[in-house]
C-alpha positions in Angstrom: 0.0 0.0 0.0 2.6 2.2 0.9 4.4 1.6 -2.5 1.3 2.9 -4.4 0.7 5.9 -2.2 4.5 7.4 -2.6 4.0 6.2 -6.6 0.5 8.3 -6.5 1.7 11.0 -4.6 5.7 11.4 -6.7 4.3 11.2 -10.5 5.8 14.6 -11.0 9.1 12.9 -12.7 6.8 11.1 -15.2 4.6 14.0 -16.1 7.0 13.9 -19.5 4.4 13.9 -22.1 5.7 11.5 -25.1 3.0 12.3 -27.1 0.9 15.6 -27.2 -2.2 14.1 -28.3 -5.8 14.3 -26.8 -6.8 11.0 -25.1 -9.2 8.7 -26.4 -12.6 7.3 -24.7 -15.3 7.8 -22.4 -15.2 8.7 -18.0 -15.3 5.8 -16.1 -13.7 3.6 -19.0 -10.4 1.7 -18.3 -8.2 -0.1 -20.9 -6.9 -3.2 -19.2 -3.5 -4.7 -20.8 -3.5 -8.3 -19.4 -2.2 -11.9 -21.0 -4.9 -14.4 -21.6 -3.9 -17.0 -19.3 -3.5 -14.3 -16.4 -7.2 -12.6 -17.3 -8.7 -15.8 -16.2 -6.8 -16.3 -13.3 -7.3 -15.5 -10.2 -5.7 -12.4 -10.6 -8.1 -11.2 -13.6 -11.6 -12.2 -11.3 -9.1 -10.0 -8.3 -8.9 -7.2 -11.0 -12.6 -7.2 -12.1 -14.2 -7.4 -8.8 -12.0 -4.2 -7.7 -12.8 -2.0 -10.7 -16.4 -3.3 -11.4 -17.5 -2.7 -7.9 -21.0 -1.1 -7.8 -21.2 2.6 -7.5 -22.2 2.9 -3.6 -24.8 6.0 -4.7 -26.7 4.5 -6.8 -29.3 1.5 -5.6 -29.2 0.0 -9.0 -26.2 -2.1 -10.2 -23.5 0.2 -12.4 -20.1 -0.8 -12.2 -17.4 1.6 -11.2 -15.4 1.2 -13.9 -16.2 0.1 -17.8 -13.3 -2.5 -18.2 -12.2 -3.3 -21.7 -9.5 -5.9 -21.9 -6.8 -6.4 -24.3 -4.1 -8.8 -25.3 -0.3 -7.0 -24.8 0.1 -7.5 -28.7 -2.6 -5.2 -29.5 -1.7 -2.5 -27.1 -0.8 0.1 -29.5 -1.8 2.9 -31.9 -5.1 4.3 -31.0 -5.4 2.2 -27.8 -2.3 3.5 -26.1 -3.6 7.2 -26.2 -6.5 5.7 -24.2 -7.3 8.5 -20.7 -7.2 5.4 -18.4 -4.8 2.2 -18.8 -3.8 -0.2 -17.0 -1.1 -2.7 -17.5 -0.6 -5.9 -16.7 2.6 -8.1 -16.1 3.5 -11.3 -14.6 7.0 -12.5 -14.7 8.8 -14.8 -12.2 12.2 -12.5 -12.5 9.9 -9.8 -10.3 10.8 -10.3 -6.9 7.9 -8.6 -5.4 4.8 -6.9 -6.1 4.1 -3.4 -7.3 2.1 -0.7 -8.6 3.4 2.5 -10.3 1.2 5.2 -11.2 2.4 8.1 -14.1 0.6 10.5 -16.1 0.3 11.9 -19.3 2.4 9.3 -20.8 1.7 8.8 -24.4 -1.6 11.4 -24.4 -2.6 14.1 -22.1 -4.5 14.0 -19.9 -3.8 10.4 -19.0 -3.3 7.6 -15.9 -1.3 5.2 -16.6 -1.3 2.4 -13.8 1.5 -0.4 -14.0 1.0 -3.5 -12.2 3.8 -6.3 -11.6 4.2 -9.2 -9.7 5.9 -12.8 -9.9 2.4 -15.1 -10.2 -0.9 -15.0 -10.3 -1.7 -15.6 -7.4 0.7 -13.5 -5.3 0.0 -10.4 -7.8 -3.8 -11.1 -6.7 -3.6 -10.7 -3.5 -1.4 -7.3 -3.5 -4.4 -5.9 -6.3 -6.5 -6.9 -3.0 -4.8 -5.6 -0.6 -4.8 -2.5 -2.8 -8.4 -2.2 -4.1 -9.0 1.5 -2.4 -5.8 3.1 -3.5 -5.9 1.3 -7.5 -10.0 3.5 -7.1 -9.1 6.3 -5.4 -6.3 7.0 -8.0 -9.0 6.5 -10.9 -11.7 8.2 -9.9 -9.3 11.4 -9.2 -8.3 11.4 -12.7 -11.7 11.5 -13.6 -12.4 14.3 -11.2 -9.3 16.1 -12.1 -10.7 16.3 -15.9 -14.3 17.2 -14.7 -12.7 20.2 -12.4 -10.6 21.2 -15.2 -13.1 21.6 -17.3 -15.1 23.0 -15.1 -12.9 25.6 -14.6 -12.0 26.9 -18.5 -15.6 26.6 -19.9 -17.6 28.0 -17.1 -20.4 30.7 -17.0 -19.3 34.2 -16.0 -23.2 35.0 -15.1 -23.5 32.0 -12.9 -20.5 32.3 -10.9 -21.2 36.1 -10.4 -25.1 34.7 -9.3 -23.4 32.5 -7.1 -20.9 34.5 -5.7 -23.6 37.0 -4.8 -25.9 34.6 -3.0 -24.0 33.1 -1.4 -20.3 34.5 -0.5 -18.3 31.9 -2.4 -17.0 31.5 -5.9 -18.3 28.6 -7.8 -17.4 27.3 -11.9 -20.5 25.8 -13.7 -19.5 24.6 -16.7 -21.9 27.0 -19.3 -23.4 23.8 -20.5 -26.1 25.0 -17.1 -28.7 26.8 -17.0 -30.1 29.1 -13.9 -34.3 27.9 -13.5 -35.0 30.1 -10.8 -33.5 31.6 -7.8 -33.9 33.5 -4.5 -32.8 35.1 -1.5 -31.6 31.9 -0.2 -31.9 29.2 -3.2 -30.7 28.5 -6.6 -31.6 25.6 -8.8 -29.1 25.0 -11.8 -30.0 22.2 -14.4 -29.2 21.0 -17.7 -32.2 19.1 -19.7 -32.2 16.5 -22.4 -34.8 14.9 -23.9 -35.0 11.7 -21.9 -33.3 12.8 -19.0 -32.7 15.6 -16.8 -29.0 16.4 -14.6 -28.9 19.3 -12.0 -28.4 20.6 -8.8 -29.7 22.9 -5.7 -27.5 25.2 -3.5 -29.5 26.6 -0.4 -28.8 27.8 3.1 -30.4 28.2 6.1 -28.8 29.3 9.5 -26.9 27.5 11.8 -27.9 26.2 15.0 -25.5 24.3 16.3 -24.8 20.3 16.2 -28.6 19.1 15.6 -28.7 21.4 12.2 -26.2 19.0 10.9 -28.3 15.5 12.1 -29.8 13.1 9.4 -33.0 14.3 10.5 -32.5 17.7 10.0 -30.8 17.5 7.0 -33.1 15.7 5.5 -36.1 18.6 6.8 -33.9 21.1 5.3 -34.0 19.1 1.9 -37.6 18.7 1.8 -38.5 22.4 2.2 -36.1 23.5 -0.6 -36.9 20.6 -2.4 -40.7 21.2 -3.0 -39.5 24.6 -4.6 -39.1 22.2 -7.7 -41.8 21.9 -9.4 -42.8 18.7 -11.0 -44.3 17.7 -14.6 -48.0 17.9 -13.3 -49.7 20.6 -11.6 -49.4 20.3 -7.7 -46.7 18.1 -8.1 -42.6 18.8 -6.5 -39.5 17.3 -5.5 -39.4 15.3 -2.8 -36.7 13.4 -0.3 -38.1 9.3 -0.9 -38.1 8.3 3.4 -39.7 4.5 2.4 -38.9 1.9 -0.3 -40.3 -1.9 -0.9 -39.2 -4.3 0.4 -38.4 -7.5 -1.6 -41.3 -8.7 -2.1 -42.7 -5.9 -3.3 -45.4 -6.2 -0.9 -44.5 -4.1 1.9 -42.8 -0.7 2.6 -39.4 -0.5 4.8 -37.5 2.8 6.3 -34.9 3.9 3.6 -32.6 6.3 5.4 -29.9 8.5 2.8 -26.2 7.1 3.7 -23.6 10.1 5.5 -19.8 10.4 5.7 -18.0 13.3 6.4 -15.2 14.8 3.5 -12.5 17.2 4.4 -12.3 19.0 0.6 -10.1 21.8 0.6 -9.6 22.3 3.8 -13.5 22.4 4.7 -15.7 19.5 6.1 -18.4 18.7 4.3 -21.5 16.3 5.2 -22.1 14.1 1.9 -25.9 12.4 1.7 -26.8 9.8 -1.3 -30.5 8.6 -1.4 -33.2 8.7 -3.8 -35.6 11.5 -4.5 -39.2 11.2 -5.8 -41.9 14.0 -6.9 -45.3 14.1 -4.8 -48.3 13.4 -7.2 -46.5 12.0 -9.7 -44.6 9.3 -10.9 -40.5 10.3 -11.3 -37.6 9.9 -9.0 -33.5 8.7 -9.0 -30.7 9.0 -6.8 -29.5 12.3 -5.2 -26.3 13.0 -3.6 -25.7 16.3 -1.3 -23.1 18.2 0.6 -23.3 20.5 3.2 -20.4 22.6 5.0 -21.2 25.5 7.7 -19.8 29.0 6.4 -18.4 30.3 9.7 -18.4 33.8 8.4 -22.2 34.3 8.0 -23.3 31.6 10.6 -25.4 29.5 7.8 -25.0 26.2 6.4 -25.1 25.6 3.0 -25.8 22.8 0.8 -25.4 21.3 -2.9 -27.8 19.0 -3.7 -27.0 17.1 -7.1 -30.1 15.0 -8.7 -30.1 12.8 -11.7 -33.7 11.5 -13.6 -32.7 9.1 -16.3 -35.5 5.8 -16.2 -34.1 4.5 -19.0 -30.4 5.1 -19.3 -27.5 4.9 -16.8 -26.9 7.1 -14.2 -23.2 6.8 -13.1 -21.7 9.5 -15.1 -23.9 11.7 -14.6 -24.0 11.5 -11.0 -20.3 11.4 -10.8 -20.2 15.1 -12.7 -22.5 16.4 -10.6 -20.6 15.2 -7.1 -17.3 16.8 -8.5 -18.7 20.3 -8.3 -17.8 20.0 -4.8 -14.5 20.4 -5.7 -15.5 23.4 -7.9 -16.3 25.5 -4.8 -14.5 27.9 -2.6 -16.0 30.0 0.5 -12.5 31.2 1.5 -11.0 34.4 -0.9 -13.5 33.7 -3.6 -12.4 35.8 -6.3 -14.2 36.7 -9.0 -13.4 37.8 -12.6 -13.4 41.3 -11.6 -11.2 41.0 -8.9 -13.5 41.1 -6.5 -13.2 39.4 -3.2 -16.3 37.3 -1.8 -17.4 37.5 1.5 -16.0 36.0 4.2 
């Protein structure tokens, strides 16, 4: 574990760029560069059980990671310029097991994870051992795109809106549009035909421990929540508190999962459950996180919702959860020069 956190941490000396070409392929989608013999090994079922994991969020199956496996004799051309590899190598000559991590190596931007070990079964038991750090590695690569992006193609008039609202600078890409917005809400969303992907911020003010309970958070989302109106008259957003059982015959308590995040410096509350509209038929997955701005006394919360019946929901959940990352309470400042509130 320890060889893969200094290898994460010290890339700097392989951020050489060999080739200056865009990467190929979609998020979440990881090239895997493995022998035959050793794919259905022990150590392939090791490898596929760590990166096709399902995504904790979401209460229908979508794996973490899209794997796509090739032979070593075809890892070339278009492939190698792939935005997430991982290689493969078992050789008895390797006296012990090891993962390296570089970027940027034959495309940009690129992870480019390199796995060794003697056997099989040895090799297996080191990707176990390091299942958290071979994800945690990934999905930042992801994020780091997301937030990069994030940050050059964003919209001037939202993160003005934003910064005014609520004392903090924020970058949503321009692909976002504003629906409505008050004193102390604004609901941001982006709408396809099928499927809709978008997000809440709201505050309230602070009282102390109990604001922050499950309970309360969960009170605070309902009343900001019904501000969204759904398809039918009467109808609005909703926090889903009961789902069936598995029968289908009878209703259970569902209660939202918590963790706390440090995120630059600040703690924030994360919340993933499922969200349904009252008088009508709609819901999906939700995922939320609140922080405390000491400066004013409030809390304040993103709440990120997907609605996609009919297609899969991992993507865009995981773009929405990286806006997280594109906030910043503490000497916000805007394009002007301007310093937010603290």
């Amino acid at each position: 574990m320890a060889l893969l956190c200094v290898a994460a941490v010290g890339c700097d000396a392989f951020h050489k760029v060999s080739s200056e070409s865009s990467t190929t392929g979609n998020p979440y989608e990881v090239i895997v560069v493995c022998a035959q013999p050793d794919w259905q090994s022990e150590l392939g079922d090791t490898l596929q059980a760590v990166l096709k994991q399902p995504v904790s969020e979401l209460t229908t199956y979508e794996p973490m990671f899209d794997v796509l496996r090739i032979l070593p004799n075809n890892f070339g051309s278009l492939v190698e310029r792939h935005r997430n590899i991982i290689t493969v190598q078992v050789d008895g000559a390797v006296a012990e097991p090891s993962i390296t991590v570089r970027y940027d190596v034959t495309a940009k931007p690129q992870i480019f994870v390199s796995i060794k070990g003697p056997d099989d079964k040895t090799l297996a038991e080191y990707v176990s051992a390091n299942r958290d750090n071979i994800v945690r590695v990934l999905e930042k690569a992801e994020r780091d795109r997301s937030v990069d992006y994030g940050k050059r193609y964003y919209s001037q008039q939202t993160e003005a809106l934003l910064r005014e609202k609520f004392g903090m600078q924020m970058f949503v890409p321009d692909n976002f549009t504003v629906r409505t917005q008050s004193d102390d809400m604004v609901w941001i969303s982006q709408e396809f035909p099928a499927s809709s992907q978008g997000f809440f911020i709201y505050k309230y003010p602070y009282g102390g421990k109990g604001s922050l309970s499950v309970e309360s958070l969960i009170a605070a989302r309902d009343k900001f929540a019904a501000r969204i109106p759904g398809p039918a008259d009467g109808s609005y957003m909703s926090t889903v508190k009961q789902i069936a059982d598995a029968s289908g015959e009878n209703y259970i308590d569902f209660e939202p999962q918590m963790r706390m995040l440090e995120i630059g410096g600040r703690t924030w509350i994360e919340m993933a459950g499922l969200w349904d509209v009252e008088n009508y038929v709609m819901g999906g997955p939700f995922v939320s996180y609140t922080t405390v701005n000491q400066a004013t006394g409030e809390v304040v919360t993103l709440d990120c919702y997907v609605y996609a019946p009919k297609g899969e929901k991992r993507n865009m959940v995981r773009e929405l959860q990286h806006f997280v990352y594109l906030m910043n309470f503490d000497g916000a400042v805007a394009a002007d020069g301007q310093t937010a509130a603290q």
